[in-house]
C-alpha positions in Angstrom: 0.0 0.0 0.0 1.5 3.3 -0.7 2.4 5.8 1.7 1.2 9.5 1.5 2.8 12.7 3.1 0.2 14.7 4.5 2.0 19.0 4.0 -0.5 21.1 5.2 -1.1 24.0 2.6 -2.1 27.6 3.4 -5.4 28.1 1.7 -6.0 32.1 0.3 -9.4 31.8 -0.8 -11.0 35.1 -2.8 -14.5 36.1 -2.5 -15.5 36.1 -6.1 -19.0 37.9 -6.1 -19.6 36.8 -9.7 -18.8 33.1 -8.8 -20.3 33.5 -5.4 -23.8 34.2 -7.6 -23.1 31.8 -10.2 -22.9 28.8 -7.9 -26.3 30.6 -5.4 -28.0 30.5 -8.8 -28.9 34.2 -8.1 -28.7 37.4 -9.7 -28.7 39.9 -7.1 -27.6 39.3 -3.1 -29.1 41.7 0.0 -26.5 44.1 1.6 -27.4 42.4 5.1 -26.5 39.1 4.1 -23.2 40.1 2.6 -22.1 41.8 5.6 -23.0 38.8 7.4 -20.7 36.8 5.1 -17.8 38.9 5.5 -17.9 37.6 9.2 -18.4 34.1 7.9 -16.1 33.8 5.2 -12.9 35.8 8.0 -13.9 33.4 10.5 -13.8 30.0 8.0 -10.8 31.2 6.6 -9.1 31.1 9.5 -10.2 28.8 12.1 -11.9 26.2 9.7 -10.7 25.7 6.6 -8.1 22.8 5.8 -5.8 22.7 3.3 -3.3 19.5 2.0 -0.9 18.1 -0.2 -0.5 14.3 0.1 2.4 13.1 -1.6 2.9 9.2 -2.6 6.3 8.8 -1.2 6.9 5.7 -2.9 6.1 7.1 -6.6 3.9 9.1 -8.5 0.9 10.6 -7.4 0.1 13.9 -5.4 -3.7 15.2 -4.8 -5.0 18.3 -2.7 -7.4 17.8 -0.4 -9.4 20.5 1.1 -12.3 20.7 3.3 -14.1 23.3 6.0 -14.3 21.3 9.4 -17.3 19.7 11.1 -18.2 23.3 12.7 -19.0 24.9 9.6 -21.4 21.6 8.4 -23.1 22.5 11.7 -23.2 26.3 11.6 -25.0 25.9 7.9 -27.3 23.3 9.3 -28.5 25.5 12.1 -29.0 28.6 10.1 -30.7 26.3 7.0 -33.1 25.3 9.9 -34.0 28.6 11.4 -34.2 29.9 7.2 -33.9 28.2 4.2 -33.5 31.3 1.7 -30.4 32.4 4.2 -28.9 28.0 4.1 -28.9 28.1 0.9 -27.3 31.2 0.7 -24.4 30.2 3.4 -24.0 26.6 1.6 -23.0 28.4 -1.8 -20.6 30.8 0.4 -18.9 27.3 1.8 -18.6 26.1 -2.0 -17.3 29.0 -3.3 -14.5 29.1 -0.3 -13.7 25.5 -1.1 -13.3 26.2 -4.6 -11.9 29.1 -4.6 -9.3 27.7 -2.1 -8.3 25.1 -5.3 -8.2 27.4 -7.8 -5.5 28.9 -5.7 -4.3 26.0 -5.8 -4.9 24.3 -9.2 -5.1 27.7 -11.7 -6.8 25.3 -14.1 -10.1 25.0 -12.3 -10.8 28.5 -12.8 -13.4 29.4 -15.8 -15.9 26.9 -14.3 -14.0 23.5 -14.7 -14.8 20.9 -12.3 -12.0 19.7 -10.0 -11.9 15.6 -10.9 -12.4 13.3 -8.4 -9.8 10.5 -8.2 -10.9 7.2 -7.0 -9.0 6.5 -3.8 -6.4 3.8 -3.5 -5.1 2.5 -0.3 -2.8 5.2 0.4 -5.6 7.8 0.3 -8.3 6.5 2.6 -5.5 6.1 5.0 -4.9 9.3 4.9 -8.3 10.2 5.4 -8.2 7.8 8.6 -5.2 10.2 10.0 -7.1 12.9 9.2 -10.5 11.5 11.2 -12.6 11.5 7.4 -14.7 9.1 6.2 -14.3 8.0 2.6 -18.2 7.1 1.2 -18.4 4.8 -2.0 -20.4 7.8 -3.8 -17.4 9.5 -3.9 -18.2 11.8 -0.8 -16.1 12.2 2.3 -18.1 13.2 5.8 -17.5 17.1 5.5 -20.1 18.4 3.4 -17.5 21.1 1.9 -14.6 19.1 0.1 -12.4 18.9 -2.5 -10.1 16.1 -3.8 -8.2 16.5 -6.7 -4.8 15.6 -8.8 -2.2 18.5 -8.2 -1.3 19.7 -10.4 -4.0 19.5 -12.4 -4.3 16.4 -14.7 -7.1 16.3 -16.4 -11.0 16.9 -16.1 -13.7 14.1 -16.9 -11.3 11.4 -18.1 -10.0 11.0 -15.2 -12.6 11.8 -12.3 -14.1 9.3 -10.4 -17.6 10.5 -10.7 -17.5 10.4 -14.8 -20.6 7.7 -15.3 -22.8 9.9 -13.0 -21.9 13.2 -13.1 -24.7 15.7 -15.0 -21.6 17.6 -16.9 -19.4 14.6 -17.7 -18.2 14.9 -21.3 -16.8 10.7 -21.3 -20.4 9.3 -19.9 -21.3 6.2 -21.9 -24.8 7.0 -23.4 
């Protein structure tokens, strides 16, 4: 079984109005809300955000992983409870941290490419173990906001994980 490095990364993520929108499927946000985001997004950034490189140390193979902890799940779950229109709104905030956090990252998932999801060996869902995540066979982990993907960049649908299912896969088999 191969052996991965776990580096921890520095995330940057940019608040991206125009993605931010794009992924809410809206076309126009409250001034309230977005100064309640500000306070969201500072506080995510830096107390809950995670950002890694794992490196097969016996080969090829490196993949950044990045995820907002189990606080932020439960944060969005409370305030989807007490108002839908404002969960919604604070789910797409988490995506467009997460994603915005790889395309730091990965420069080739800007301009609304997917990040591809490999399938996991070994070597990965060990290091999932060490970092207290759950790998699910849908190709989900047990943080709601998460990316895993090649780095650098190698590829979109060809080699994702999701390709048979996804809506936007460009290799499905009809």
């Amino acid at each position: 079984m191969p052996k991965y490095d776990i580096n921890p990364m520095t995330p940057q993520p940019e608040f991206d109005m125009m993605y931010f929108m794009e992924i809410a499927g809206e076309t126009r946000i409250e001034g309230d809300i977005l100064e309640e985001f500000e306070e969201f997004w500072d506080k995510w950034a830096n107390n809950n955000l995670r950002a890694y490189e794992l490196t097969n140390t016996e080969g090829e193979g490196k993949f950044l992983l990045i995820y907002l902890d189990e606080e932020v799940d439960n944060a969005i779950e409370g305030i989807w409870q007490d108002s839908p229109t404002h969960g919604l709104l604070f789910h797409a905030l988490a995506i467009t941290m997460v994603m915005s956090s790889a395309q730091g990252f990965v420069p080739e998932l800007q301009d609304g490419k997917c990040a591809p999801l490999p399938r996991p060996g070994e070597g990965i869902l060990g290091v999932f173990k060490d970092l207290d995540l759950t790998w699910n066979s849908e190709g989900t982990i047990n943080r709601k906001y998460a990316v895993l993907t090649p780095y650098p960049y190698t590829g979109g649908c060809e080699v994702c994980y999701m390709s048979e299912t996804c809506p936007k896969s460009t290799v499905r088999h009809a």
